[in-house]
NUDO-898972 format. One record per residue: x, y, z of N, C-alpha, C in turn; residue in three letters. Coordinates in steps of 0.02 Angstrom, whole numbers, padded with zeros to 5 digits, always signed. Layout:
XYZXYZXYZala ...
//
This chain:
+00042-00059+00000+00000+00000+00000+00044+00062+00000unk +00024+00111-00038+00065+00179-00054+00061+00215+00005unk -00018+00238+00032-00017+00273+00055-00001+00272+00142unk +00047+00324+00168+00047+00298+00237-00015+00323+00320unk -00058+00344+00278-00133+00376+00324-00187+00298+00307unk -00172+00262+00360-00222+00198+00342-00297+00209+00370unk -00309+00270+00393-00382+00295+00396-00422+00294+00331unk -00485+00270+00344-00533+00270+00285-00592+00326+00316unk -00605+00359+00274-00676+00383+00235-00729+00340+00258unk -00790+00352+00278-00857+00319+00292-00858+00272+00211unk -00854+00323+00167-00862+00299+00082-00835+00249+00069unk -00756+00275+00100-00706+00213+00066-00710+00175+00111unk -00719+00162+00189-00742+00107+00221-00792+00045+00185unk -00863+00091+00165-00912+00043+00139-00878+00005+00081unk -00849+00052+00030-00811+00018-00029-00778-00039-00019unk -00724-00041+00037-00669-00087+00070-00722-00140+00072unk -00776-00136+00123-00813-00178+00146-00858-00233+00089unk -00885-00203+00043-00901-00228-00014-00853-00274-00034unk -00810-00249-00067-00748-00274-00112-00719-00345-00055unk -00700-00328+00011-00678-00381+00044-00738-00440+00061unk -00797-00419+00067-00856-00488+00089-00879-00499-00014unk -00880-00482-00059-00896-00475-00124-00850-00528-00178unk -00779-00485-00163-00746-00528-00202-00730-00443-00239unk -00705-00459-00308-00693-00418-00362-00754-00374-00391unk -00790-00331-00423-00852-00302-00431-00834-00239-00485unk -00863-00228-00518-00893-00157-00570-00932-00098-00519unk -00917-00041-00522-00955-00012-00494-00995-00010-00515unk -01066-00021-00552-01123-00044-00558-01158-00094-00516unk -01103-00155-00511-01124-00208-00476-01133-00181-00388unk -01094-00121-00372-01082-00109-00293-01150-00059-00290unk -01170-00020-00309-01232-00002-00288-01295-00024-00281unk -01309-00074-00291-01365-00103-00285-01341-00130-00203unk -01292-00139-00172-01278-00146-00094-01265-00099-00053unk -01302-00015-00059-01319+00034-00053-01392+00019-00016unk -01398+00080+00038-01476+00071+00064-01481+00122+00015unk -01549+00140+00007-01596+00223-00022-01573+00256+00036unk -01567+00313+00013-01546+00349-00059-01476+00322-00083unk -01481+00307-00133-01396+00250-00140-01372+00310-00191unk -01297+00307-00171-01283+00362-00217-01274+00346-00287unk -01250+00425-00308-01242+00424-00361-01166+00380-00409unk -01167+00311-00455-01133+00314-00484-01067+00361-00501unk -01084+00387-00502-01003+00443-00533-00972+00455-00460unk -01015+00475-00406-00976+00465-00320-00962+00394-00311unk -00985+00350-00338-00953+00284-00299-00889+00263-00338unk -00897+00281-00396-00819+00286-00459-00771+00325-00447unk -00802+00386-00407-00745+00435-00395-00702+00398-00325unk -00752+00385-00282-00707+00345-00226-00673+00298-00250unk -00690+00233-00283-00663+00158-00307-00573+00194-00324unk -00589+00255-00370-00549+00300-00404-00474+00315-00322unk -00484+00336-00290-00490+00386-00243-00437+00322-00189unk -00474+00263-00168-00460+00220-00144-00387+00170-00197unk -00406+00177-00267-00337+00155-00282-00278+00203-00294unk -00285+00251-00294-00229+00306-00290-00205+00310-00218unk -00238+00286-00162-00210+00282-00129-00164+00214-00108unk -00183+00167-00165-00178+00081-00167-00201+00036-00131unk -00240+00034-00122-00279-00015-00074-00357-00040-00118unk -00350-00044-00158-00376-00044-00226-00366-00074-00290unk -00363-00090-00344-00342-00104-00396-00400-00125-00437unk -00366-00124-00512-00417-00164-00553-00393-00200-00607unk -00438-00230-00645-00415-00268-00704-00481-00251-00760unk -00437-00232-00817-00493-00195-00865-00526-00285-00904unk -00603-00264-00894-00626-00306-00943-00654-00263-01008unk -00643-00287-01058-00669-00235-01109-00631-00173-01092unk -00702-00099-01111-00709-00062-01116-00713-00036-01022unk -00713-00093-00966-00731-00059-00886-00681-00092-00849unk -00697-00070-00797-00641-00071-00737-00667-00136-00693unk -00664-00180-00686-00677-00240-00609-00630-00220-00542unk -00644-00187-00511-00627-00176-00458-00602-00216-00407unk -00537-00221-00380-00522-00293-00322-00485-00252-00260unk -00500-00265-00193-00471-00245-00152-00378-00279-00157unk -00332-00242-00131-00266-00232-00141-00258-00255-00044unk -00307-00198+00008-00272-00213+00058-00337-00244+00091unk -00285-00271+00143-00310-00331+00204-00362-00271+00269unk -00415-00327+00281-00462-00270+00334-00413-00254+00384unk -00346-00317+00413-00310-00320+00429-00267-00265+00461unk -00266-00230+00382-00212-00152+00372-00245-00107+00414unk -00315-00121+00416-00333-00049+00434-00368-00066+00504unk -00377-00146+00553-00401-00146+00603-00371-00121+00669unk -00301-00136+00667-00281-00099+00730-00270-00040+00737unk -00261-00002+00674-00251+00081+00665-00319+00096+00692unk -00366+00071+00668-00440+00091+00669-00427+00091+00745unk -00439+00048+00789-00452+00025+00856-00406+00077+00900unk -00345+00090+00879-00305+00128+00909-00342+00182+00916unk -00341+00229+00860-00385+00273+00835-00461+00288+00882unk -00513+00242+00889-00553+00267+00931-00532+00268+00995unk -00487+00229+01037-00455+00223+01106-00418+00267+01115unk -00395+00311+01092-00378+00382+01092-00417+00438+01096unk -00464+00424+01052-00498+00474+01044-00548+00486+01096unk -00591+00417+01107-00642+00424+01144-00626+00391+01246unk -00578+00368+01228-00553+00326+01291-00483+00352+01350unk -00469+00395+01329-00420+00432+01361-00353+00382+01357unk -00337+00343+01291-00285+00285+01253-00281+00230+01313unk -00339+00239+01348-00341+00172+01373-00377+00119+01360unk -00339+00055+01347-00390-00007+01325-00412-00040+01359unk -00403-00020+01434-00450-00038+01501-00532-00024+01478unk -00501+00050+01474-00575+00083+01466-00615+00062+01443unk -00593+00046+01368-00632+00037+01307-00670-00035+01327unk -00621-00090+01363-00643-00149+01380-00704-00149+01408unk -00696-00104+01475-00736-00079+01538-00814-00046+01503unk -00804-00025+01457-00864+00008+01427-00889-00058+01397unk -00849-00093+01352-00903-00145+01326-00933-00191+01368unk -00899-00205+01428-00952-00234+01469-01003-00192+01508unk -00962-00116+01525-01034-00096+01523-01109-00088+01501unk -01101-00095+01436-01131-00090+01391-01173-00146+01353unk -01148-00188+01390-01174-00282+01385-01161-00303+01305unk -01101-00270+01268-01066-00282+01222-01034-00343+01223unk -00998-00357+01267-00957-00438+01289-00979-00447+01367unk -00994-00513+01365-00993-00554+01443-00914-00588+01462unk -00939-00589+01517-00894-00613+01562-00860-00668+01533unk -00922-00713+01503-00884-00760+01472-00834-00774+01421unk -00854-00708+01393-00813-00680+01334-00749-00657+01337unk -00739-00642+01408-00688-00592+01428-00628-00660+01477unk -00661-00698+01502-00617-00749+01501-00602-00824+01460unk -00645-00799+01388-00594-00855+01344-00520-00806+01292unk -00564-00725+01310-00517-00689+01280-00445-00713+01349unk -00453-00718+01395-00399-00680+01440-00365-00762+01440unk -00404-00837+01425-00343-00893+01424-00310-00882+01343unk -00345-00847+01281-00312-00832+01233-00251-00810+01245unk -00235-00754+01293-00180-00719+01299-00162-00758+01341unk -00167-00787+01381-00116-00823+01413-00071-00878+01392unk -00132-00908+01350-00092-00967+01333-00030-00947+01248unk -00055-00884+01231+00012-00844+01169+00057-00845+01223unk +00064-00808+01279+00124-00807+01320+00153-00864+01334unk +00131-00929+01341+00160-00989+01357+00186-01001+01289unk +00164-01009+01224+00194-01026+01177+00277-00979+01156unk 
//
């Protein structure tokens, strides 16, 4: 990937999202996975556009159009992402952020200790 800002756009999020659960696609084929009001064609080309200049993107011409294939991994952009709100909204603590999702009855308990033999048992390996 070219670019070194691995933040996405709401736009280029949905795009990413398409393209990675989709497979390869025409922008024709990606709006119809739009709620109403689904935009306009020429905005969803300009992003597809937008997203490979930054490379995380690519295509392969059929004919006369573009098939669109994602380049980067959700991967690239999950822990930046995660960092990113735990800063922002959490005072960069991932206590917090934890502490809120069980506040929030986001994860149970139970959840929170198959996460916590996960990490334990990486440390033993």
């Amino acid at each position: 990937m070219r670019s070194k800002n691995n933040r996405l756009t709401d736009k280029e999020a949905q795009i990413m999202n398409l393209l990675w659960e989709h497979g390869p696609m025409f922008v024709r084929e990606m709006l119809p996975h739009y709620a109403e009001p689904r935009p306009h064609f020429n905005t969803v080309s300009t992003t597809v556009r937008i997203l490979e200049e930054k490379g995380y993107v690519a295509h392969e011409a059929v004919g006369s159009s573009h098939r669109y294939y994602a380049v980067a991994r959700p991967a690239d952009f999950r822990s930046r992402s995660l960092a990113q709100v735990v800063k922002s909204y959490f005072n960069n603590s991932y206590a917090s952020a934890v502490s809120a999702l069980v506040e929030e009855e986001k994860i149970s308990v139970d959840e929170l200790r198959h996460i916590i033999e996960m990490v334990e048992s990486r440390k033993r390996d």
